[in-house]
MIDRENKE-559074 format. One record per residue (C-alpha): residue number from 1; x, y, z. Coordinates in steps of 0.25 Angstrom, whole numbers, m for minus. Each point is the difference from the previous one (the first is absolute). Example, Ala and Ser with C-alpha at 12.3 -4.5 7.8 and 13.67 -1.06 7.14 Angstrom:
residues 2
1 49 m18 31 .
2 6 14 m2 .
***
This chain:
residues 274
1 208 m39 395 .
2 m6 13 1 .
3 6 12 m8 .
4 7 11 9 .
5 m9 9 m5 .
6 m13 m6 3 .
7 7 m1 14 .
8 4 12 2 .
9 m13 5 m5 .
10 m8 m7 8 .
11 6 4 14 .
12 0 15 m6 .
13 m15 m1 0 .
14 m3 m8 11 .
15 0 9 11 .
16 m10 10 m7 .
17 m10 m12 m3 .
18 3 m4 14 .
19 m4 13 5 .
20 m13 1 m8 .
21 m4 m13 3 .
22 2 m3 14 .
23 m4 6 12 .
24 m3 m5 13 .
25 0 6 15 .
26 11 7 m5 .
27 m7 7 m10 .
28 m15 3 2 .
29 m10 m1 11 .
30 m9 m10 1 .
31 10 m10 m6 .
32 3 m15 4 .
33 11 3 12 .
34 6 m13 m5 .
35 2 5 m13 .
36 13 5 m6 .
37 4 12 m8 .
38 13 2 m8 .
39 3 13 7 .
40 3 m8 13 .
41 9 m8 m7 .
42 9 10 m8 .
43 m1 11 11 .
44 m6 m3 15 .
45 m7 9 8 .
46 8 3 12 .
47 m5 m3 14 .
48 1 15 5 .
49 m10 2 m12 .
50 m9 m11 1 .
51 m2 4 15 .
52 m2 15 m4 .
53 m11 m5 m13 .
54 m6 m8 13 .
55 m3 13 9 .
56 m1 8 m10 .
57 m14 9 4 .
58 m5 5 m12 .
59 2 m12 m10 .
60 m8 m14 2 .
61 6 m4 m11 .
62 15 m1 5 .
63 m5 m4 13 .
64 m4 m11 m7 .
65 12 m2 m8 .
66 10 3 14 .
67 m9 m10 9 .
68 1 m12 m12 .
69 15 2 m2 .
70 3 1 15 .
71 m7 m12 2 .
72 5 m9 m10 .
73 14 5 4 .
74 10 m10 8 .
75 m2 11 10 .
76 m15 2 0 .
77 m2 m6 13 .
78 9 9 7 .
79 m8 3 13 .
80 0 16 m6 .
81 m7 m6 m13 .
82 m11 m7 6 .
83 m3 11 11 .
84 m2 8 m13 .
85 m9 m13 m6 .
86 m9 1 10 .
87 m1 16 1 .
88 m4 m1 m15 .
89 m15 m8 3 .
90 m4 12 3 .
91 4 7 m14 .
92 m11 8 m5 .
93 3 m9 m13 .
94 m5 m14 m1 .
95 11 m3 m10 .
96 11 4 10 .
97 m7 m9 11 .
98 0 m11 m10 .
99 14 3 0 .
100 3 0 14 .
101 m9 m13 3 .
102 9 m8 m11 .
103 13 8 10 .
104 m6 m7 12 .
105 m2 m14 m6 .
106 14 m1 m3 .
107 5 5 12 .
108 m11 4 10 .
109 m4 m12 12 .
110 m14 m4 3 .
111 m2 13 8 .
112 m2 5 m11 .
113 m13 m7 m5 .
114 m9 7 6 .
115 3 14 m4 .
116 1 m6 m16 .
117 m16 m3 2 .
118 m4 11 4 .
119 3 8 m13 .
120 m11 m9 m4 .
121 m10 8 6 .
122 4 11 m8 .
123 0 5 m15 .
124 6 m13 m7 .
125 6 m2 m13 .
126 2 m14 m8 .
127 14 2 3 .
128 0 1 13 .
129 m10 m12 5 .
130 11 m8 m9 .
131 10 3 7 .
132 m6 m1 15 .
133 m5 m14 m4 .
134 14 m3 m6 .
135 5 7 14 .
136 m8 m9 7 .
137 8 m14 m5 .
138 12 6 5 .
139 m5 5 15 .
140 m6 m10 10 .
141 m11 5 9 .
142 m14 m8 3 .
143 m6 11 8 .
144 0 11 m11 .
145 3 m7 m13 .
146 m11 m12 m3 .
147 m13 10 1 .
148 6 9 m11 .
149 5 m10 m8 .
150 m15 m8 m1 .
151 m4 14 m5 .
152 9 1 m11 .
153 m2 m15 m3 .
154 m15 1 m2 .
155 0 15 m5 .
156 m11 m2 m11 .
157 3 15 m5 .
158 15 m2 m2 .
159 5 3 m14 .
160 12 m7 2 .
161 0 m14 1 .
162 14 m1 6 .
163 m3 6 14 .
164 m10 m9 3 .
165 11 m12 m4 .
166 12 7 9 .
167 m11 m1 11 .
168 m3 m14 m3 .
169 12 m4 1 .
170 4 8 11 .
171 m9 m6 9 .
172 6 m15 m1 .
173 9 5 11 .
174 m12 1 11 .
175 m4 m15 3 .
176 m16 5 7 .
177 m12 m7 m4 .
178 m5 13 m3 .
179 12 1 m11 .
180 m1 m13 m5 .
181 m16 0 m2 .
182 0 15 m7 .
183 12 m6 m9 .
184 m10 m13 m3 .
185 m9 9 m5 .
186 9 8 m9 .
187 0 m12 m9 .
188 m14 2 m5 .
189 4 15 m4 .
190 0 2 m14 .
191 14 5 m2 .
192 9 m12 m2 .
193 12 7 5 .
194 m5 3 13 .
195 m5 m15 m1 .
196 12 m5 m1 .
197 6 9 9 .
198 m10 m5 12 .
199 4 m13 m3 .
200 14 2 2 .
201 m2 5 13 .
202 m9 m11 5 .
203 13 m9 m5 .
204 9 8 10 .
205 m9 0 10 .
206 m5 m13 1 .
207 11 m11 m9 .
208 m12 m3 m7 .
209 m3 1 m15 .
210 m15 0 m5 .
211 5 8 m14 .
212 m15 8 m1 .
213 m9 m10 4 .
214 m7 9 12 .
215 m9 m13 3 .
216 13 m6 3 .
217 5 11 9 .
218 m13 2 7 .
219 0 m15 3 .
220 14 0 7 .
221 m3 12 7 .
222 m12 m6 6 .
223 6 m15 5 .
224 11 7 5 .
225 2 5 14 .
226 15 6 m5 .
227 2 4 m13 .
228 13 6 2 .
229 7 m11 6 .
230 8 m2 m15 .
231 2 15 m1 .
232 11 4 m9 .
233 11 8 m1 .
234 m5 14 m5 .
235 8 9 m10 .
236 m6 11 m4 .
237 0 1 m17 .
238 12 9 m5 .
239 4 7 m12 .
240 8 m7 m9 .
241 3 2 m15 .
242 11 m4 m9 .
243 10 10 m8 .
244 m6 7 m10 .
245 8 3 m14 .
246 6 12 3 .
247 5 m4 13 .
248 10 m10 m6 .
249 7 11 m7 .
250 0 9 15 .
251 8 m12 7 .
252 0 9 13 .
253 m17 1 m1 .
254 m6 m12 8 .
255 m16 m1 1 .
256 m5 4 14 .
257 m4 m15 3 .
258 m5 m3 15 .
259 6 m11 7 .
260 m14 m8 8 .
261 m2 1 14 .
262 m9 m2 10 .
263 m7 12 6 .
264 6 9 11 .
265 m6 m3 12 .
266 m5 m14 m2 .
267 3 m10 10 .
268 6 m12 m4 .
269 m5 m11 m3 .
270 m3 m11 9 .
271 m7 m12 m5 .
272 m13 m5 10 .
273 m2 m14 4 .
274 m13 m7 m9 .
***
């Protein structure tokens, strides 16, 4: 057994560590939303003062802050926090739009899609292609979201790998030819995430499994005449990570693990005849 002492020591210090360490949406722009920080733990921000750091005119930082807290709130899809959600695409900061496209995914519909591409067209960030791949698994909308997503699949300039995975995998919701060919093709890229990722999505769409084999893939494809006829159920990846350390001793600190879905919008699914 542990001496008081130690105990009592350790929980004295534990907060300052915490506080040096952590970080989060809660702490600093440009953070991983669904990370945690101590502070929200041990002293939550209000709702008035989220919303005010959301609207606040002359900091980007707290209205990236106040859009990330509002809209990982059990609130945040409030019709009053999504309004605000959309309003923010248009912030002058791609850090706040990232923000306000991860708001919509969560609580926006498929309206919503095509005013989430657009800020493609403008000055983007890492960030903020992530996240509208990431936003584009949640929302379901064929007419705007499978020309974008190709694009950030087959990006050859994209410094990070993971938003051309998030668009391979976003597109094993869309059973088109045109989908499942471009997705046969990812296999020969030469990023295995994004391999593996395509080759997912051909499983969803199809009930098929080649593993990488694109000869194999190309083969069915060809003989054929409805590839989708075993398509599966499709659940867009979620967020999901076990307690760390420090969490054990905060019993009231859950991580903020998703729970799958399928996207907002899609139809469900109704099996063909062969």
């Amino acid at each position: 057994m542990l001496p008081r002492a130690f105990v009592l020591t350790c929980f004295a210090v534990l907060p300052i560590f915490l506080s040096a360490c952590g970080g989060g949406s809660f702490g600093y722009r440009g953070a991983d939303p669904d990370a945690t920080s101590f502070f929200s733990g041990v002293g939550p921000v209000t709702p008035q003062q989220a919303a005010a750091w959301a609207v606040d005119p002359y900091n980007a930082d707290n209205r990236f802050r106040g859009i990330s807290l509002l809209s990982r709130a059990p609130f945040g899809g409030g019709p009053e926090y999504v309004a605000l959600y959309r309003r923010a695409l248009a912030d002058g900061d791609a850090t706040v739009r990232a923000a306000a496209v991860r708001g919509l995914a969560a609580h926006g519909t498929a309206g919503d899609v095509a005013g989430i591409v657009a800020l493609l067209q403008g000055n983007t960030t890492v960030q903020l292609r992530w996240e509208i791949a990431r936003a584009l698994q949640r929302l379901h909308d064929p007419d705007h979201a499978i020309d974008p997503l190709l694009e950030l699949m087959f990006e050859e300039n994209e410094e990070n790998l993971d938003v051309r995975i998030n668009a391979a995998r976003a597109l094993g919701q869309y059973p088109q030819r045109r989908v499942l060919d471009a997705l046969i093709a990812a296999l020969r890229e030469r990023d295995l995430g994004v391999n593996d990722a395509a080759k997912q999505s051909l499983v969803d769409l199809t009930g098929q499994d080649f593993g990488l084999d694109q000869s194999e893939w190309l083969a069915f494809a060809d003989r054929t005449d409805n590839p989708f006829v075993r398509q599966q159920l499709y659940e867009y990846p979620i967020f999901w990570r076990g307690r760390l350390w420090y969490e054990w001793l905060l019993i009231w600190r859950r991580p903020p693990n998703e729970v799958a879905s399928t996207p907002i919008g899609m139809p469900a699914l109704v099996p063909e005849a062969e």
